[in-house]
Structures are given as C-alpha cells and as structure tokens.
C-alpha angles and dihedrals in degrees: 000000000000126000110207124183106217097248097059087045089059096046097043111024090136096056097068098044091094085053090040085049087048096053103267116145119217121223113197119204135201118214075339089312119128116235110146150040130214109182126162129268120247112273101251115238123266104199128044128273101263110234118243104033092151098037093119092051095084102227110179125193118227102233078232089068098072086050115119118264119254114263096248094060081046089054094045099049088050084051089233084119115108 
C-alpha cells in the first residue's frame, strides 16, 4: 500500500501504474490525511466460464417453478400495482 499527498499523485500518476498493474492500492492524503482509495480493477477472464459448475450439487427444480406468475407479482414487476 502507497500513500500518496494529492499533490505527488498529480505530478506522477504514471509513475505508480506499474505498482497499481501489479496489485498495489493507493492511498491519497490530504495534508497526510487519507481520503481516498485507488485500487485495481479485477483482471477480466480470458477464457470462458466453463458450463456445469454445479452440476454435482444436485439442484432440483421444483415442476412449480415453470408455472406462470400471478397476476399481482406480474403487476408489480410491470409497475401497474398500487
């Protein structure tokens, strides 16, 4: 973790990219008072979500749940309920 004051982080943002890619969190201080967080963003997958991850869960479906919804919660999700 970095603690930055405002005025280095505007100078020298880029800089701490390299630290910010690698993990790092940023703390940025005013007057050495910490008022902010920079943190990275997730990495984003680079393969595809592989399908049946639960299959060995055993998750049943009840057959009620493919029945249509009442009327009221359809209502309701339309926002035409009072």
């Amino acid at each position: 973790m970095l603690k930055l004051n405002i005025h280095e982080a505007k100078t020298h943002l880029s800089r701490y990219l390299p630290a910010l890619e690698r993990g790092e969190t940023l703390i940025l201080c005013k007057r050495n008072i910490p008022i902010a967080e920079i943190r990275p963003l997730p990495k984003p997958r680079t393969l595809p979500r592989p399908i049946g991850l639960a299959a060995d869960r055993g998750v049943e479906l009840p057959p009620e749940f493919f029945d249509p919804l009442p009327t009221e919660l359809l209502a309701a999700f339309n926002g035409e309920a009072e």
